[in-house]
C-alpha positions in Angstrom: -22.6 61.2 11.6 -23.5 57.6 12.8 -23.8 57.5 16.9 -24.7 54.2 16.8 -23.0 52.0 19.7 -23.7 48.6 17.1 -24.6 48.9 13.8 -26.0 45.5 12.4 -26.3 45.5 8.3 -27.6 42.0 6.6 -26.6 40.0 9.4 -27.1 35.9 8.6 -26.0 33.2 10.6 -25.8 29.4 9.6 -25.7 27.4 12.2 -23.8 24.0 9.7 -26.4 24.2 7.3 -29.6 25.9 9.4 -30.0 29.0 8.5 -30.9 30.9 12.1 -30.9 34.6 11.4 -31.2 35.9 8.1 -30.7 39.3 6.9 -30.7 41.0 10.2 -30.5 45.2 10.6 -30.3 46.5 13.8 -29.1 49.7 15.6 -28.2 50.2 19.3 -28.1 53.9 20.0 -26.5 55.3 23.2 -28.8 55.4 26.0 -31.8 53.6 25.0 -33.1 50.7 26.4 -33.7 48.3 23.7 -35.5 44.5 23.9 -35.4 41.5 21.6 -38.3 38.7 22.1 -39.4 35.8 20.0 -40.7 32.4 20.1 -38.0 29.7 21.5 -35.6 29.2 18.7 -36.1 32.2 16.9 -32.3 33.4 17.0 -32.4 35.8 20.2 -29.0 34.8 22.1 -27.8 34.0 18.7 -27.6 37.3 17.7 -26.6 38.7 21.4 -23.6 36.4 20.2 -22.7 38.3 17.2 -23.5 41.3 18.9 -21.2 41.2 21.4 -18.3 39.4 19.1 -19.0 36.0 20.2 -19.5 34.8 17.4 -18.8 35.3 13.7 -22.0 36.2 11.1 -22.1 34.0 8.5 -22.9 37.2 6.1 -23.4 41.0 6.7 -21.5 42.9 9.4 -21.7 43.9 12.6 -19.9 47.6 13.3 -19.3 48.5 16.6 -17.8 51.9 18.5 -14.3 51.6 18.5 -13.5 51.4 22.0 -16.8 50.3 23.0 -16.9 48.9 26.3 -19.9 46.1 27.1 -21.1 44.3 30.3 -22.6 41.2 30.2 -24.7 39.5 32.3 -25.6 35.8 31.3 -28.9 33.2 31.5 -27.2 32.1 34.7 -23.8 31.0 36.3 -22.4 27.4 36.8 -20.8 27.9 40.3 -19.4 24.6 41.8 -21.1 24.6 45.5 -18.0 23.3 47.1 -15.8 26.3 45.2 -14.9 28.9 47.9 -15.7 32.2 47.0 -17.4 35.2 48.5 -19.6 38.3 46.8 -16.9 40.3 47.4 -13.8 38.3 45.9 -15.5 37.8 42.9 -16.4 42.0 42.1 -12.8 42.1 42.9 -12.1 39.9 40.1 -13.6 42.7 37.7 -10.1 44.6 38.2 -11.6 48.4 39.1 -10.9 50.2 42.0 -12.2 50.0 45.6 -14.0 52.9 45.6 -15.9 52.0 41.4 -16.5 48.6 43.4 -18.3 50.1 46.5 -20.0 52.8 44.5 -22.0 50.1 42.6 -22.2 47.9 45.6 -24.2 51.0 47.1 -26.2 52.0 44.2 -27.6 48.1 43.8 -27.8 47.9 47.8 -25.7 44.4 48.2 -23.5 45.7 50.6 -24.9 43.2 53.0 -24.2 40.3 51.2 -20.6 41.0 50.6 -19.5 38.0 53.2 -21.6 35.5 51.7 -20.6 32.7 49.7 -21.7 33.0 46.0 -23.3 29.4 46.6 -25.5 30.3 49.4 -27.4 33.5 47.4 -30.4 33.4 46.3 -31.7 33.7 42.4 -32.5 37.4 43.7 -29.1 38.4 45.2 -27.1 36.4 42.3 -28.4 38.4 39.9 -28.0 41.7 41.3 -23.8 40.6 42.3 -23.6 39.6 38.5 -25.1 43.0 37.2 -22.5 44.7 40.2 -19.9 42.8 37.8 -21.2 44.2 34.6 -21.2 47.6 35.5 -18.3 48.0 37.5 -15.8 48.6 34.0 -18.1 51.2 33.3 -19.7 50.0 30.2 -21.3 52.1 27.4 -23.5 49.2 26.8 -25.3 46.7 29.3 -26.0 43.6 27.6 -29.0 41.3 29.2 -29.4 37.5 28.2 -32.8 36.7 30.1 -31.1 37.9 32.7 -34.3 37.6 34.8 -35.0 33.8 34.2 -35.9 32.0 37.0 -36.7 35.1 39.7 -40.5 35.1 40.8 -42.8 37.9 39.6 -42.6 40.3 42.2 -38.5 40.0 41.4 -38.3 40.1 37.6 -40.8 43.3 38.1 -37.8 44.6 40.7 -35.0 43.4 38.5 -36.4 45.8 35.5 -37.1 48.8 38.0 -33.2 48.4 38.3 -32.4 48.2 35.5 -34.1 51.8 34.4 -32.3 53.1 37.5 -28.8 52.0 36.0 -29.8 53.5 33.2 -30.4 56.9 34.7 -27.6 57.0 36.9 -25.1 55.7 34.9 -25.8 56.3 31.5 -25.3 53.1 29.5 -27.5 52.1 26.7 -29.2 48.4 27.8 -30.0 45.9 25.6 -31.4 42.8 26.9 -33.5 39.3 25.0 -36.4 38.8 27.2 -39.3 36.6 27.8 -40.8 38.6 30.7 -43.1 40.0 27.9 -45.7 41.9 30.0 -43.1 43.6 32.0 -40.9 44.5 28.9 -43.1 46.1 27.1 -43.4 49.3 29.8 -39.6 48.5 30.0 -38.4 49.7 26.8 -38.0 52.2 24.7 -38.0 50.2 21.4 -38.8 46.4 20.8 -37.5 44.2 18.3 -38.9 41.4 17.5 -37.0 38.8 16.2 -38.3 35.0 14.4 -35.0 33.9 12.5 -35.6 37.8 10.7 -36.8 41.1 12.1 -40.8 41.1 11.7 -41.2 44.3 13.5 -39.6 46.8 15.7 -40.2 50.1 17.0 -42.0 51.2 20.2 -43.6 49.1 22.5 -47.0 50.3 21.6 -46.4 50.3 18.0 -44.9 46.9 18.1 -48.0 44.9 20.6 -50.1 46.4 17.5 -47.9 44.7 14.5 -49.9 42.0 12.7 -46.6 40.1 12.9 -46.4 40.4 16.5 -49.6 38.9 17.3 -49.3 36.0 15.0 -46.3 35.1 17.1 -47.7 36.0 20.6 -51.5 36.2 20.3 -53.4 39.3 21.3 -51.9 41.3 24.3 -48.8 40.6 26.2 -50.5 38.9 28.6 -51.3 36.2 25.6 -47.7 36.1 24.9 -46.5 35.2 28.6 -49.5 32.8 28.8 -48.1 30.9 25.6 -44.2 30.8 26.5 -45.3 29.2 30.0 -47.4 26.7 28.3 -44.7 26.0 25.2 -41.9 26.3 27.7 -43.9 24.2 30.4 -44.4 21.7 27.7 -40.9 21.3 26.4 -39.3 20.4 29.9 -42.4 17.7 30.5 -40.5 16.4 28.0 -37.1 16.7 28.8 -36.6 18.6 25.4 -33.8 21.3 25.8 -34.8 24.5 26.0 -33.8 27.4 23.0 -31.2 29.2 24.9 -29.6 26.2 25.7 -29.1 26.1 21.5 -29.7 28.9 19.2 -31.4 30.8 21.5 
């Protein structure tokens, strides 16, 4: 019998007439904490997309639970600075009960910033109130876009440290699309990674090893985090857009 919370069979996705993920197969089992990388443009929040039913594969399928209940926490959220509205009003907005709303507010330890206004938090405390949100409806799955982008290093090492906590206490499997490579890879329990196709998955040992992973990412993890900062440095000297801002 298939356990599987998604089951991903032959997935493609055109993108007009760009092909940007081409026979995909993937499987999210319950519990496990599983990680996508790849290069900018290699598909990642593309497939998170279809994943989650945001959008339509071109070819294949994409099976999921029946019932399955997902939290989502995005790249980032556009608040309007000038928009009223406090930490607490917006868990509220989530629709669970006081008590489901306090029990996560203790167990991610933002009680304190319940009174502020979602403007004034930092990248830190914004990213721990929209993880509160994602786990409040009790989902079987957690689902991470980068959810880290943009915290320093001692914060992205805390955010991930959370993360395997939420996945102790409550359960859920967590899949996220990273670029915090170093940390990820003592993060995870499998790896997948992704360049328009699947070139390797499995643990994070097995997959650092892959021939296909270090043709991507160099030699080590530190190698890969050194060569997103320089492309992703590059790209904004530029003013190019960055790949999550497009296929992801």
């Amino acid at each position: 019998m298939n356990r599987a919370l998604i089951t991903v069979s032959d997935l493609s996705l055109y993108h007009g007439r760009r092909l940007v993920l081409e026979r995909v197969n993937l499987a999210i089992q319950p519990g496990e904490i599983v990680t996508i990388v790849g290069p900018n443009g290699s598909g990642k929040t593309s497939l998170l997309k279809c994943l989650i039913g945001a959008e339509p594969p071109s070819a294949g399928s994409v099976r999921r639970k029946p019932g399955l209940k997902v939290g989502y926490v995005p790249q980032k959220l556009h608040l309007d600075p000038a928009f009223p509205i406090n930490a607490a009003r917006f868990l509220r907005l989530a629709g669970a009960s006081r008590s489901r709303r306090t029990e996560i507010v203790e167990m991610l330890g933002i009680g304190g910033i319940m009174n502020h206004q979602m403007a004034a938090l930092s990248g830190g405390q914004l990213q721990r109130l929209l993880l509160a949100h994602a786990l409040i409806g009790k989902p079987e799955l957690l689902v991470l876009d980068e959810a880290a982008q943009g915290l320093d290093q001692p914060s992205v090492a805390a955010f991930y440290q959370r993360i395997e906590h939420v996945r102790q206490e409550l359960g859920c499997a967590i899949l996220m699309v990273s670029h915090d490579l170093h940390v990820v890879m003592s993060a995870s329990d499998r790896v997948v990674c992704l360049n328009g196709h699947v070139c390797c998955e499995g643990t994070p040992t097995v997959v650092s090893e892959a021939p296909e992973y270090r043709r991507l990412f160099g030699f080590g993890t530190e190698g890969a985090l050194a060569l997103y900062r320089h492309t992703h440095d590059h790209r904004h000297d530029h003013g190019d857009t960055p790949d999550h801002a497009d296929a992801g």
